[in-house]
C-alpha positions in Angstrom: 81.9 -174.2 60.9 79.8 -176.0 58.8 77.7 -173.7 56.4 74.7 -176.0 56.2 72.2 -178.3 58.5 72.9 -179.3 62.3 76.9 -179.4 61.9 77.7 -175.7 62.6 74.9 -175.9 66.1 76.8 -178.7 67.6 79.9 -177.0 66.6 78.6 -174.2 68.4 77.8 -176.3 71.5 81.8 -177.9 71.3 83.1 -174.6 71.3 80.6 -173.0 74.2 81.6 -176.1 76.1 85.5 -175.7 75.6 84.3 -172.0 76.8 82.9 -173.4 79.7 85.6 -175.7 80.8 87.9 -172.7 81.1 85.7 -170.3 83.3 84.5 -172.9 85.3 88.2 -173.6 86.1 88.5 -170.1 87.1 86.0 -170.1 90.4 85.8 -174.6 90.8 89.5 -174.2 92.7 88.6 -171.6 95.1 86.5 -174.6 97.4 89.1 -176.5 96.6 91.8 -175.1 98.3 91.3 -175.5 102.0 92.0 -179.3 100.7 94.5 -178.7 98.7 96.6 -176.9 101.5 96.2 -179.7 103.7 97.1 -182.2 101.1 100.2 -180.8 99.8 101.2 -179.1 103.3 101.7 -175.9 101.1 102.3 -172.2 102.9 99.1 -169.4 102.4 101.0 -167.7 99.7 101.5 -170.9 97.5 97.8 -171.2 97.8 97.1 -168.1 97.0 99.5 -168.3 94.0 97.5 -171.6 93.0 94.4 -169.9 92.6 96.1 -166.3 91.0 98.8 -167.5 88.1 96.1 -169.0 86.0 94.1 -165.6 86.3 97.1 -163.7 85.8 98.6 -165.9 82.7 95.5 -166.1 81.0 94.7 -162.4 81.2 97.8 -161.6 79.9 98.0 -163.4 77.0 94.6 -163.0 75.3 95.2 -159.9 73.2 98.5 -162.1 71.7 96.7 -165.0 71.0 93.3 -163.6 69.6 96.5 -161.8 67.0 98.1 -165.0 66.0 95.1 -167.0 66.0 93.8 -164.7 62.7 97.4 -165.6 61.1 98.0 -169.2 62.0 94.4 -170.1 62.3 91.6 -169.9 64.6 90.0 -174.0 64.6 93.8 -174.6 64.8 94.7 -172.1 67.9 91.1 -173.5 69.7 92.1 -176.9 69.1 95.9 -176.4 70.5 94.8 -174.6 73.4 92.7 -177.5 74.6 94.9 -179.8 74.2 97.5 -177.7 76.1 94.9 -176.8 78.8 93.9 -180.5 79.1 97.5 -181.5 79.2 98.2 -179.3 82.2 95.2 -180.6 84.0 96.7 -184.0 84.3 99.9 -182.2 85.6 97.3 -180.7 88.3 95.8 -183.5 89.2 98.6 -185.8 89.6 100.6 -182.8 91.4 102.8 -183.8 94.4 103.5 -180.3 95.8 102.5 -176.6 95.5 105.5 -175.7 93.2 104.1 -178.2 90.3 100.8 -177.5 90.9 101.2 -173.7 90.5 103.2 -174.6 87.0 100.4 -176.6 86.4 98.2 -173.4 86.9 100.5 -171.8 84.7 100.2 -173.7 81.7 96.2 -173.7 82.1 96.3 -170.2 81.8 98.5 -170.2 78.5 95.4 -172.9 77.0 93.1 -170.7 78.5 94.0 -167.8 77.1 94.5 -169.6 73.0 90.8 -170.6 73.6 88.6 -168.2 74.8 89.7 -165.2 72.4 89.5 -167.9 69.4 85.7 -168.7 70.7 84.6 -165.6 69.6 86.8 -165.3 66.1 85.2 -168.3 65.3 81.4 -167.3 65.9 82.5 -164.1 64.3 84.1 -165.8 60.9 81.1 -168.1 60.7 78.0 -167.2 61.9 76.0 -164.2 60.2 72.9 -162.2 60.3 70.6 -163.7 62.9 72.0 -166.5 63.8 75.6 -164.8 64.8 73.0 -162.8 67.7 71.7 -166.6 68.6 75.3 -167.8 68.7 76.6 -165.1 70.9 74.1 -165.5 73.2 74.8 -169.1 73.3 78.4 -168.2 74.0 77.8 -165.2 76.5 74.8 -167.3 78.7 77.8 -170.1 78.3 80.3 -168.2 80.2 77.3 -166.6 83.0 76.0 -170.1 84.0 79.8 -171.5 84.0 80.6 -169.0 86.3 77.8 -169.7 88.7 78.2 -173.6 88.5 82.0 -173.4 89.1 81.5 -173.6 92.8 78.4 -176.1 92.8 81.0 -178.4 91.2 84.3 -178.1 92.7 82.2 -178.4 96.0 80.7 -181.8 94.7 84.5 -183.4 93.4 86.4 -181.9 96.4 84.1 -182.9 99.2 82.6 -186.8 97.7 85.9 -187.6 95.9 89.3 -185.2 95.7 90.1 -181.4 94.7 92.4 -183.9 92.1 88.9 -184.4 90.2 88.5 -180.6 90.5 91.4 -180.9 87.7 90.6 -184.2 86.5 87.1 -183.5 84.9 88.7 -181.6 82.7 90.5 -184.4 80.8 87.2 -186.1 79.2 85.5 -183.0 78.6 88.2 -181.6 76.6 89.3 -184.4 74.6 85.2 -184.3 73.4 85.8 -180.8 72.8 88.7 -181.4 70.9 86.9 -184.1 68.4 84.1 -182.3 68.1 85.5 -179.1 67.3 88.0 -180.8 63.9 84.8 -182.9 62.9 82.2 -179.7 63.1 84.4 -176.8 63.1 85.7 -175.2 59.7 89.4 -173.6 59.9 89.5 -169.7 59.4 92.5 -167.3 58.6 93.1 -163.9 57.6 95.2 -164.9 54.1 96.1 -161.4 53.8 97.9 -160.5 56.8 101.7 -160.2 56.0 103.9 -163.5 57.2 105.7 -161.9 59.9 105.4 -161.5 62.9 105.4 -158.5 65.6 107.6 -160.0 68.1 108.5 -156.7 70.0 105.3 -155.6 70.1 104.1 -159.6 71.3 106.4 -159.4 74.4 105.9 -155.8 75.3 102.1 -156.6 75.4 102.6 -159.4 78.0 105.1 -157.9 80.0 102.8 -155.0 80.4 99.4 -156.9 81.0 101.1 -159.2 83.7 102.7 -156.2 85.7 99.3 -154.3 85.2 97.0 -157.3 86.5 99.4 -158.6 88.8 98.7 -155.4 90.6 95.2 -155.1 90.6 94.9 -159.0 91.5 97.1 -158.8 94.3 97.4 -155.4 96.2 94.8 -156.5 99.1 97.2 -159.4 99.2 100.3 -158.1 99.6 100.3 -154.3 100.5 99.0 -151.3 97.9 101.8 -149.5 99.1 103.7 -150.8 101.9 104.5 -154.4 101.9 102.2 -156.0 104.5 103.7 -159.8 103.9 106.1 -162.3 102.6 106.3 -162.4 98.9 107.6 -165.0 97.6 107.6 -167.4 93.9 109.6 -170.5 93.0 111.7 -170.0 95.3 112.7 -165.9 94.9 111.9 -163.9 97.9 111.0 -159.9 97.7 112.9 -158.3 101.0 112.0 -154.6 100.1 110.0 -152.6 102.9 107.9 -151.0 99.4 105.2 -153.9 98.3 105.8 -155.4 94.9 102.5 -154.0 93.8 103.3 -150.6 93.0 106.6 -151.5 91.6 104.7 -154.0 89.1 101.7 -151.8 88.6 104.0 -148.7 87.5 106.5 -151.0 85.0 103.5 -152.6 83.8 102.2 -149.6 82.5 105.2 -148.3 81.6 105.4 -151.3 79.3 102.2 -150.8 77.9 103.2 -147.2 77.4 106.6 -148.2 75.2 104.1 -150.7 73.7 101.1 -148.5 72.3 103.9 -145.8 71.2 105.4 -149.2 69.2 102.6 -150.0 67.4 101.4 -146.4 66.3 104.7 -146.4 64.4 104.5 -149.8 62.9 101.0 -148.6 62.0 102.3 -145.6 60.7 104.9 -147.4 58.7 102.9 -149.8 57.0 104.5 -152.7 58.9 103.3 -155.7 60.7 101.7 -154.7 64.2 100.6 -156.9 66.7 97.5 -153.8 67.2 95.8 -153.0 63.9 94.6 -149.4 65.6 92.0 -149.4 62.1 89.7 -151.6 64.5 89.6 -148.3 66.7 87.8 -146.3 63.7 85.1 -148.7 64.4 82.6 -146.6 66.3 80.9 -150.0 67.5 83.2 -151.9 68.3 85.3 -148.5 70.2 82.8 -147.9 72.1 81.9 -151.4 72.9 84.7 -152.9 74.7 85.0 -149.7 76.7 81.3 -150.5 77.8 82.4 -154.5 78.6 85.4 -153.1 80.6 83.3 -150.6 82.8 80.6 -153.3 82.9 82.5 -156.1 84.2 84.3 -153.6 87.2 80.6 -154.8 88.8 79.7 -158.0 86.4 81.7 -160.4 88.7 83.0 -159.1 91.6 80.4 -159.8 93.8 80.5 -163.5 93.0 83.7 -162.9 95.0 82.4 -161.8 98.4 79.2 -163.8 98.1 80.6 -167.3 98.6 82.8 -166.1 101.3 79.4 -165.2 102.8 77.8 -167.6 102.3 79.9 -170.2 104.1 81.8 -168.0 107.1 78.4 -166.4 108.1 75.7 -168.5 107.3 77.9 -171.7 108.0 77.2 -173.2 104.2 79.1 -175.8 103.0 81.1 -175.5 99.8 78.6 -177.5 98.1 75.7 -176.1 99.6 77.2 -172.7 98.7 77.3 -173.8 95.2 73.4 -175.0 95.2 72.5 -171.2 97.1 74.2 -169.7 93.6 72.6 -171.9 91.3 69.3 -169.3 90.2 72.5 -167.3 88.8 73.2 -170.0 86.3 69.6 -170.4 85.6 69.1 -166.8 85.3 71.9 -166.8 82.2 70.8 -169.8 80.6 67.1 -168.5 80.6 68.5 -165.1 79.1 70.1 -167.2 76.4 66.8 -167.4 74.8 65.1 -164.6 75.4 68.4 -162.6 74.4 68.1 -163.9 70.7 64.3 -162.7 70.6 64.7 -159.1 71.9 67.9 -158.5 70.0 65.7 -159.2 66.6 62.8 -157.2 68.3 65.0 -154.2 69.3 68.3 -154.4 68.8 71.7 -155.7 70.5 72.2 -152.6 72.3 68.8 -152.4 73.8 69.2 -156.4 74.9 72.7 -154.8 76.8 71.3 -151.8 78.0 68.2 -154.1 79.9 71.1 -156.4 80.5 72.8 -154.4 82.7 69.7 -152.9 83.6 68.9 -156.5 85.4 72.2 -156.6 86.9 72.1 -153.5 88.6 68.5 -154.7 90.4 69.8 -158.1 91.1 73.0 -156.7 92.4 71.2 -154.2 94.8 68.6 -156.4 95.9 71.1 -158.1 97.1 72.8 -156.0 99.2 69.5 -155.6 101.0 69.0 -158.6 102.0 72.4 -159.1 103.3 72.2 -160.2 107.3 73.3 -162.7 109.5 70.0 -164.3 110.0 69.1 -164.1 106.1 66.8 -167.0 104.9 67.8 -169.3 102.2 65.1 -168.1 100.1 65.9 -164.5 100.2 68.6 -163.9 98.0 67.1 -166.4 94.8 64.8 -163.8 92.9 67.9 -161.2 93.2 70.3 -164.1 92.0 68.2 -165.1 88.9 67.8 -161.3 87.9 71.3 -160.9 87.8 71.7 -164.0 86.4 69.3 -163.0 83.5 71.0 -159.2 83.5 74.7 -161.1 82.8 73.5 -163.6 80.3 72.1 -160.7 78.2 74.9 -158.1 78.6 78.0 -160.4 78.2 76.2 -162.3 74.7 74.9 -159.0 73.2 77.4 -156.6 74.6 80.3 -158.9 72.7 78.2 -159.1 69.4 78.1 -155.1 69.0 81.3 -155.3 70.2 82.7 -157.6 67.0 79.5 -157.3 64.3 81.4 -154.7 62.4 84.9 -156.2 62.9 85.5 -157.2 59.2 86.3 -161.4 59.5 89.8 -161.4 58.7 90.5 -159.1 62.1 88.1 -161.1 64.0 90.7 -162.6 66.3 92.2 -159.2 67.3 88.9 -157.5 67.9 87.8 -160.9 70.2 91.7 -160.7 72.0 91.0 -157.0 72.7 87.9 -157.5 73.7 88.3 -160.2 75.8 91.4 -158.3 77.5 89.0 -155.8 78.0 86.6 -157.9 80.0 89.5 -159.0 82.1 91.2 -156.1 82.9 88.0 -154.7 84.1 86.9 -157.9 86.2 90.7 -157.7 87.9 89.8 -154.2 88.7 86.8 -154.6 89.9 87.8 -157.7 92.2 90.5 -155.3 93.6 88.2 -152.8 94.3 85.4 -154.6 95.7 87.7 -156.7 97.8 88.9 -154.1 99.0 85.6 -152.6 100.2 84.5 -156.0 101.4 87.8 -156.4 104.0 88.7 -152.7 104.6 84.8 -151.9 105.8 85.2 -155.8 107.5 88.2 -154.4 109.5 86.7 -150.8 110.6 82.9 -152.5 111.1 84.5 -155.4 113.7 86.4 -152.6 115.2 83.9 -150.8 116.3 81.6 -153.2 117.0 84.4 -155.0 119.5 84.9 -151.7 121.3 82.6 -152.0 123.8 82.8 -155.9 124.1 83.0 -156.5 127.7 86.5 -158.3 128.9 88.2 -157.7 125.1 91.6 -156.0 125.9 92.7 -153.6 123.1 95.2 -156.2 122.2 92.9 -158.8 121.7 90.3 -156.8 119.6 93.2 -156.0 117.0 94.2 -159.9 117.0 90.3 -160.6 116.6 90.1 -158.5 113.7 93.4 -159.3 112.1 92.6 -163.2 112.4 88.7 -162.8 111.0 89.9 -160.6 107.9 93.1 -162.7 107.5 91.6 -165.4 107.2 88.4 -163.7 104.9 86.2 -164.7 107.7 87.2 -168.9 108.1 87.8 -167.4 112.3 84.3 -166.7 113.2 83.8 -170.7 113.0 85.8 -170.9 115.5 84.9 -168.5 117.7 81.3 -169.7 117.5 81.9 -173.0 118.4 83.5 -171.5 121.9 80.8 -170.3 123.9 83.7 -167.6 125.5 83.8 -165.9 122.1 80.4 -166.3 120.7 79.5 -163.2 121.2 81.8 -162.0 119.6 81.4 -164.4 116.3 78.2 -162.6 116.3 79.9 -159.6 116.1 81.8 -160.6 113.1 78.7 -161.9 111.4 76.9 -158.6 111.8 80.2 -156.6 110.6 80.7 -159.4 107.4 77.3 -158.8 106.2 77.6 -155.5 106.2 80.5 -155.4 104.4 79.7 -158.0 102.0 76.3 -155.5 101.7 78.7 -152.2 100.9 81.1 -154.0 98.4 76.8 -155.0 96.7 76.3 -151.7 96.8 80.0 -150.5 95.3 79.0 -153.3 92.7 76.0 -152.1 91.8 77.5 -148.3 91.3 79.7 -149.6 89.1 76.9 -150.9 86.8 75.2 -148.4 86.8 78.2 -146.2 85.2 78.4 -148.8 82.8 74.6 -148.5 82.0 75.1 -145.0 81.2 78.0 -146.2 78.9 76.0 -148.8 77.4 73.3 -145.9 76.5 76.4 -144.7 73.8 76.3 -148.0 72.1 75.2 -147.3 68.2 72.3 -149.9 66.7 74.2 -152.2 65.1 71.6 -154.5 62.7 72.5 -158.1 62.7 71.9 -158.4 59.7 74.1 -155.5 58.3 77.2 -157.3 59.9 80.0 -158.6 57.8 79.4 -162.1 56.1 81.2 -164.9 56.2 83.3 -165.8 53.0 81.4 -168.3 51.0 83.9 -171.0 51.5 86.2 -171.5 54.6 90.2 -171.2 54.5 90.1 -174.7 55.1 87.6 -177.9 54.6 86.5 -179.0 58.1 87.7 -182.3 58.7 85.6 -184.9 58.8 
C-alpha cells in the first residue's frame, strides 16, 4: 500500500470492501433460499448444501492460503481471489439447477478463503504504529456491519428483483475492488521463505478442517450420532444407519492429528512447513487467537436464531428482518471510531476486553426481551451494544492478535487466525442451534400436552413439522383458526428457545472475557514496521 498521502486509505477502503463482499455473501443467501428452492425445484438437502459448501470450503482453506499468500504474494493472492470469487458469482447467478449452483458455492468459498486471510497480511505488511490500530478497526467494524447488512440486502434483491441479484451484485463490486486494489495496493512477500512448497502438510490441513467443520456445521442437520436423514452430494448417497457426522468429525481430527505431528518434524528438521510453530512463541499472538476462537463460539451465533425469530414469530419479512438488525451494523460502524481512540488511550486489549464486555450486555439484553408480543423497539439498544461490543473486539482483538507477527509471516499468523475465528463460529453455530431446536422440541412438547383435542400422534407431528421446518409451520397454523392456538403455543416455545440459545451465547462470552483478561498490552507503536520499500511497485 502506498506509503504516502490518501493512496494507502482508499486502499484500505478496496480491501475492507472486498472483505465485505465475502461476509455479506455468507448470511445474504439464507433469505434467499425459500426462492431459490422454488426456482430450481431443488430437494431440502440441496438447499441446505447451497447455503453450507461455501461455509465449509472457505473455512477450510484459510490457514493454506494465508501460507501461500506470504510466498507467492499477498496483493497478488487478494487480487486472484476476487477475480475467482467474482467469476463464480456469475456461475450462481446464471445457475439452472441446484447441482451448478452448489459448484458455484464451491468455488466462492475457494475466493473466499484467498481473500479474507490476505486482508489482514496486507494491513499487517503496511500499516504501522497508530494507524495499523485505525486500519484494523476499519477492517474488523468492516466485517460486524457486513454481517448485520447481509440480510437487509439479500431481502431487498430477492424480494424487488431475484435471489440471481443476491449473486449478481457481486460482479460490479468486485471488479471495483479488483482495480482499486492493483492501482492503490503495493505487493508484499516474504523473500526469505525457501521455494518449495509443503504439499503434504497443504492437503492434510484441508482434509482435516473440512471433516472437522463439516461436523460441527452439520450434526443438527443430519444426526450427532444416529443418522436422522438422507445424506446425499452430487449424486453419492450415505446408506449407513451411523450419521456421517461422527465418521467425518473423528477422520477430520485424525487428519489434523497426522498433520500437527508432520509439521513438528519439518520444523524440527529445518524444512519447509506449511505451520511455522515459531509464531506460537509469540505470547500475543498465542494467546490471542485462542481468545478470538472462544470469543466468536458467542460473537455470531445468535445472528443465527434471531432472524429465524424474527420472521416465524413476529411474522417479519425478509426485508423487514433485515431493517430490525440494522442498529447491529450501526453499532460496529460507530465502534470503528471510537475503537481507534480508546486503543491509543488504553490499549488494544482494554478496547477487546470492553468489546466483549458490550457483547455480553447486548447479547443478554436480548434474551430478556425475547416474547411473542415483543415491540419493534425493544430489541434496538441491545442490538447497537452488541453491535458496538463486535466492532471493537473483532478490529482490536485481531491487531493483538498479528502486532508482533514479524511482516514476512503475516499471512500465516492472519490464515491461523482467521481459522481460528471460524472454527470457533462453526462451533458455536452447532451449539447454539442446537439449544435453540432441542429446547424448541421439549418447550412445544410440553406446552402441547394439555392442548385440548391434540392426539399424541399429532403433537409429535406438530413438533416435528415446526422444528423441521425451523419454525416456517406456525404460519400456517395461524392462518387456520383450528390450529391457532396452537401457533401460539409455538410462538411462546420459539421465543423461549431463541431466549436460552441468548443466554448460552452470552455464557460463552463471558468465558471469552475472562480469556481476553490474559491478553498482554501490546503498544501499537512497538509493533513491527513495515519495510521501507515494498516487494513490489504498486501499479499504477
Amino acid at each position: 500500500m502506498r506509503s504516502e498521502g490518501r493512496g494507502r486509505w482508499w486502499g484500505l477502503f478496496a480491501i475492507s470492501l472486498g472483505v465485505a463482499m465475502i461476509i455479506v455473501d455468507a448470511t445474504i443467501v439464507n433469505v434467499a433460499v425459500p426462492q431459490i428452492i422454488r426456482d430450481l425445484e431443488i430437494t431440502s438437502t440441496d438447499a441446505q448444501w447451497v447455503q453450507e459448501a461455501y461455509t465449509l470450503v472457505f473455512a477450510a482453506l484459510l490457514l493454506v492460503a494465508g501460507r501461500f499468500a506470504d510466498r507467492s504474494g499477498r496483493r497478488r493472492m487478494f487480487v486472484t481471489g476476487v477475480a475467482v470469487f467474482v467469476a463464480a458469482s456469475v456461475l450462481a447467478a446464471v445457475a439452472g439447477s441446484g447441482e451448478a449452483l452448489i459448484a458455484a458455492r464451491v468455488v466462492q468459498g475457494i475466493g473466499g478463503a484467498m481473500m479474507l486471510p490476505t486482508s489482514l497480511s496486507l494491513l499487517n505488511a503496511n500499516f504501522t504504529g497508530r494507524e495499523k490500530g485505525i486500519a484494523f478497526a476499519v477492517w474488523g467494524s468492516t466485517i460486524g456491519g457486513a454481517a448485520a447488512l447481509g440480510p437487509l440486502l439479500g431481502g431487498w434483491l430477492t424480494t424487488t428483483y431475484s435471489w440471481r441479484w443476491a449473486f449478481g451484485i457481486n460482479i460490479p463490486v468486485g471488479l471495483a475492488v479488483v482495480v482499486a486494489t492493483l492501482a492503490l495496493v503495493a505487493e508484499s512477500r516474504d523473500d526469505r521463505a525457501e521455494r518449495r512448497v509443503d504439499l503434504l502438510g497443504a492437503l492434510l490441513s484441508v482434509i482435516g478442517m473440512t471433516g472437522v467443520v463439516f461436523a460441527l456445521i452439520e450434526g443438527r442437520t443430519y444426526g450427532w450420532w444416529q443418522r436422522e436423514r438422507p445424506f446425499s452430494l452430487f449424486g453419492l448417497d450415505w446408506t449407513a444407519a451411523i450419521s456421517p457426522v461422527p465418521v467425518a468429525g473423528i477422520v477430520g481430527l485424525a487428519v489434523l492429528g497426522v498433520f500437527l505431528v508432520q509439521q513438528v518434524r519439518r520444523n524440527r528438521a529445518g524444512r519447509p512447513a506449511l505451520l511455522d510453530l515459531s509464531l506460537f512463541g509469540i505470547a500475543s499472538f498465542r494467546n490471542g487467537i485462542l481468545a478470538a476462537a472462544i470469543v466468536s463460539l458467542g460473537e455470531f451465533g445468535l445472528l443465527f436464531a434471531l432472524p429465524l425469530w424474527y420472521q416465524n414469530v413476529l411474522g417479519y419479512s425478509a426485508f423487514d428482518t433485515g431493517l430490525a438488525l440494522l442498529p447491529l451494523a450501526v453499532g460496529s460502524f460507530v465502534a470503528s471510531g471510537l475503537g481507534a481512540a480508546l486503543t491509543r488511550k488504553r490499549g488494544a486489549a482494554r478496547a477487546v476486553q470492553l468489546g466483549v464486555a458490550a457483547e455480553l450486555v447486548g447479547v443478554a439484553g436480548l434474551g430478556l426481551v425475547v416474547s411473542p408480543d415483543t415491540s419493534w423497539w425493544a430489541p434496538l439498544g441491545f442490538l447497537f451494544v452488541y453491535g458496538m461490543g463486535v466492532g471493537l473486539a473483532t478490529a482490536q482483538l485481531t491487531g493483538v492478535s498479528l502486532a508482533e507477527v514479524p511482516v514476512r509471516q503475516s499471512g500465516q499468523g492472519s490464515g491461523l487466525q482467521s481459522t481460528a475465528r471460524q472454527v470457533g463460529s462453526a462451533l458455536g453455530i452447532a451449539v447454539l442451534g442446537t439449544v435453540l431446536f432441542a429446547g424448541l422440541g421439549g418447550i412445544l412438547t410440553d406446552r402441547l400436552a394439555d392442548q385440548p383435542g391434540l392426539a399424541p400422534a399429532q403433537r409429535e407431528q406438530v413438533v416435528a413439522a415446526v422444528k423441521e421446518s425451523a419454525g416456517a409451520a406456525i404460519g400456517g397454523l395461524a392462518a387456520d383458526p383450528r390450529t391457532a392456538p396452537i401457533a401460539q403455543e409455538a410462538k411462546v416455545a420459539f421465543s423461549d428457545a431463541t431466549r436460552y440459545a441468548a443466554f448460552a451465547a452470552a455464557g460463552f462470552l463471558l468465558v471469552g472475557l475472562l480469556a481476553c483478561l490474559r491478553l498482554p498490552r501490546v503498544d501499537a507503536d512497538q509493533a513491527e514496521t513495515p519495510p521501507a520499500a515494498p516487494a513490489e511497485p504498486a501499479k499504477a
